[in-house]
N, C-alpha and C positions, 0 to 999 in steps of 0.2 A: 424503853420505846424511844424510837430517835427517828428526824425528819433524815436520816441518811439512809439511800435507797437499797434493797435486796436484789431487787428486780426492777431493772430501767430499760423500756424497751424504746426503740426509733424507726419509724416507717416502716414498722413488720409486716413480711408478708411471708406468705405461702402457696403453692400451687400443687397440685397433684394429678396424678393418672395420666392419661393418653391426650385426651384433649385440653390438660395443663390450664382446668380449671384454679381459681384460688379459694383456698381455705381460708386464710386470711389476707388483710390487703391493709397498709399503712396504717399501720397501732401503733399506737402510742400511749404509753403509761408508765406511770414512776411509783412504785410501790415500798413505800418505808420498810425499814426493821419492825418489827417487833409488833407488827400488824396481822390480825387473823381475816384476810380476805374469802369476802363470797364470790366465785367466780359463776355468774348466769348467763343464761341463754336459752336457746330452744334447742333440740337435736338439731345436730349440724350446724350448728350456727361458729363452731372453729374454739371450743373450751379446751377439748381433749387436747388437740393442736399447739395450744399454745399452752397449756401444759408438758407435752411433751419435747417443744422449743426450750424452758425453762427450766425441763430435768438434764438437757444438755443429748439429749436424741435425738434430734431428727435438727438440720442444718436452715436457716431461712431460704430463701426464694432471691431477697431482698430485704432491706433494712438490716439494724441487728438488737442483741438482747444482751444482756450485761447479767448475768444471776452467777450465785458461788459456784466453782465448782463442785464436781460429784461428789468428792468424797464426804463435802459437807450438806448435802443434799439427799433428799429422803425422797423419792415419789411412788404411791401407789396408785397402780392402775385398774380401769375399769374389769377388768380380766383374772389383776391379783396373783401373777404369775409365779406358782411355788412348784418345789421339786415333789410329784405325788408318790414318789416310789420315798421318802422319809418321812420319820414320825413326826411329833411337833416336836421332843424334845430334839431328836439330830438337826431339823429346820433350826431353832433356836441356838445351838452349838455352832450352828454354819453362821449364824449372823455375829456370833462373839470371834468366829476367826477370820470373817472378814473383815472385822473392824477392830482389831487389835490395837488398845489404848481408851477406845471410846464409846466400850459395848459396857450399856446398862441394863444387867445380867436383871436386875432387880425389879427395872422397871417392865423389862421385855415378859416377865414370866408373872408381873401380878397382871398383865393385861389378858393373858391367858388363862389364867386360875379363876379371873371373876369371871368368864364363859366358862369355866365347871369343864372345861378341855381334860380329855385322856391325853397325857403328855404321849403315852405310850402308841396313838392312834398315828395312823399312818395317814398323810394329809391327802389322800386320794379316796380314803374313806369321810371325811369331813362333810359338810353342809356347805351352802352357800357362807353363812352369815358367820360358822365356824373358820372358813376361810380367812374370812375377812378379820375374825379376831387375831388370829397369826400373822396375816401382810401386817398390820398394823404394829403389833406387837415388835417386829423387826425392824420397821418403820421408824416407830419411836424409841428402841432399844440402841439405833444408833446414833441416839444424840445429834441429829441433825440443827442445822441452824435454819433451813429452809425446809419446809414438807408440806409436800405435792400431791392432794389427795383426788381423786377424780369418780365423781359419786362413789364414795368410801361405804358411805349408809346405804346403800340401794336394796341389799339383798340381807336385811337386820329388818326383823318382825318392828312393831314402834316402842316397847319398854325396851328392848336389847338395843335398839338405834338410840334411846335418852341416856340408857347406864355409858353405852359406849361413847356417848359425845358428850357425856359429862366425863369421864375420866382423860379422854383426851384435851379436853378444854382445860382441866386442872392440870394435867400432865404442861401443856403449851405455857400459861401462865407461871407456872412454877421453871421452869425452863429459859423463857422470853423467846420461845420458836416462835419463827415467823412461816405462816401460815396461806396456800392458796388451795383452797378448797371448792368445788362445783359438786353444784346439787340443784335437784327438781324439786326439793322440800323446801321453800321458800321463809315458812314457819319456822323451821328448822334452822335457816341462815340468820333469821333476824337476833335468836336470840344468843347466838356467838360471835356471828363476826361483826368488826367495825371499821373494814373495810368495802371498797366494793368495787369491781369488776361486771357490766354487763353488751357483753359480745353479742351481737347478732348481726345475718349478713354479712360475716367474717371481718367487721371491724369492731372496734370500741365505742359502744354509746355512751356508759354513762362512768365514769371514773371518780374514784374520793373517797374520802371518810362517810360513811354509813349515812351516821347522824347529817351530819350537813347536805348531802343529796337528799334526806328526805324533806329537809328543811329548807329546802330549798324550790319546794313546789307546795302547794297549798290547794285543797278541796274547796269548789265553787258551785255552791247548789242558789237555782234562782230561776228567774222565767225565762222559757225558753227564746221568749222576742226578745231578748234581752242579749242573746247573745252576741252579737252583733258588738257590742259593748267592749267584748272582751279582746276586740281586734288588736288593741297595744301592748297586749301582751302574748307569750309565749304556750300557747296550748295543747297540752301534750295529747288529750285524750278530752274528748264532749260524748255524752252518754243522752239522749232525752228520752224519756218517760213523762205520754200524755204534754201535760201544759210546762211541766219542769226540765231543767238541764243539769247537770252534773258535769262539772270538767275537772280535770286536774292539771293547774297551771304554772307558769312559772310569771311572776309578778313582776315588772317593769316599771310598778310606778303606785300612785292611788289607785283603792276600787271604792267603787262605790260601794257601801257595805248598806247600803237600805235598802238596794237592790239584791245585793249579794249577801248568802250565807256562809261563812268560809270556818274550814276546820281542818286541821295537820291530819293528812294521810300516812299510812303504815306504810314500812319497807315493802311490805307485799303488793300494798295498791300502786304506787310508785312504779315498781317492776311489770308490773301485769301493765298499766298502763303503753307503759312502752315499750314492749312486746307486741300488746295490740295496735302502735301504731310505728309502722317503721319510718314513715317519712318525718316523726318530731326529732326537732335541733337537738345535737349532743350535750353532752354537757361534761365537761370534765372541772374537778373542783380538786384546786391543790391543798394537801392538808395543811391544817391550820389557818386555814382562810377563814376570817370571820365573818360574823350571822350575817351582819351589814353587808359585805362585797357579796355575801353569799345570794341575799334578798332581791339584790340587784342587779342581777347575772347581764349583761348583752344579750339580746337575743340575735345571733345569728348562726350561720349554717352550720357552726360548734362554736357553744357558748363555753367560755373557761371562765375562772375565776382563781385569779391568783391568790396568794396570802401579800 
């Protein structure tokens, strides 16, 4: 794992259709090696997109993106597109002759075998979540240095979605693949990646190592006259119930803590946070930025925080 980038993007954008609406509009993010990113959003909010800028498909608008190329790049898409007139094993044969030098024959076919796969089945007879064990299976058989997953889990029952993101997560670590993943299972991101990506509104809201975005905002439960209080700092999200308030902030300085009761929010609260508010300041956090810079972010119309 190394602070030297995979993926560097600069005032990315994107437009589409007839009235050249944008997908995305001025991103910006610098994504290390050796990093397994969760990439979030809402529907539409521009994941897929900048996925498919990154697998080296579809051309910017404006700006540009820096990522490996193809050959050393993996991406599976929502769709998962295989040939259904072949079995799994010719599927599989196809993946070791297009990748002549770099096909892991061994890896590609135990990811197959722990889905209990008829090799001999034709992928057009398969299942959703059967699908999805083959795109992968090719995916990571090529040895990829980058891999591009784009809700990978969506259509895997929840024990098939834990075996299969636990053999993938050992397969990545054992490898050092570096990893951008999007998913609607939030639970599901926290306990893999320790990276983060959250797109909405076709930009970049919140950028950085996992850990430090979350630690980077702090739970404030206290009276709700009180809130008023809170005006020097950065608040992403206020909730009141009756006499009480609940916010989740980003801290600027002292609180008063005999007023306030504060506790570390989950990657999930963090994210849902802001989601639910699209007007709070960004926030992008360069890795390896420390707790301190981290605690003390600027709050303005995007907060950074360097190392």
């Amino acid at each position: 794992m190394t602070d030297d980038p995979v993926i560097e993007a600069s005032g990315l954008g994107v437009r589409y259709g007839r009235r050249r609406e944008w997908a995305l509009r001025d991103c910006s993010f610098r994504l290390p090696a050796g990093r397994v990113c969760a990439l979030v959003g809402h529907n539409g909010a521009g994941k897929s997109t900048l996925l498919t800028l990154a697998a080296g498909l579809l051309r910017p608008t404006e700006g540009s993106i820096d990522a490996p190329p193809r050959e050393e790049t993996a991406y599976v898409g929502q769709d998962k597109p295989l040939y259904p007139q072949l079995t799994v094993d010719e599927t599989l044969r196809m993946g070791r002759e297009l990748n002549p030098g770099h096909w892991d024959a061994r890896c590609a076919e135990r990811i197959v075998e722990e889905g209990g796969l008829d090799r001999s089945a034709k992928v057009r007879t398969l299942s959703g979540g059967q699908r999805t064990r083959v795109a992968l299976a090719l995916a990571l058989g090529k040895r990829p240095g980058l891999l591009l997953l784009d809700e990978p889990m969506a259509d895997l029952d929840p024990l098939a979605r834990h075996r299969l993101m636990g053999t993938l997560m050992a397969d990545v670590a054992e490898n050092g693949t570096s990893v951008v993943m999007s998913s609607h299972i939030l639970t599901e991101l926290e306990g893999a990646c320790d990276h983060l990506l959250l797109v909405d509104g076709g930009r970049i809201r919140l950028s950085g190592p996992a850990d430090e975005v979350v630690a980077a905002h702090r739970l404030l439960t206290g009276p709700a006259t009180a809130l008023t209080d809170l005006t020097a700092h950065t608040i992403v999200e206020s909730r009141t119930a009756g006499r009480r308030v609940t916010a989740l902030a980003r801290l600027r300085g002292p609180l008063d803590t005999d007023t306030w009761q504060t506790a570390d929010p989950s990657l999930e609260e963090v994210l849902l946070a802001h989601l639910r508010s699209p007007d709070a300041p960004d926030l992008t956090i360069r890795p390896f930025a420390t707790a301190t810079a981290t605690a003390t972010a600027t709050a303005t119309a995007t907060e950074r925080v360097e190392a």
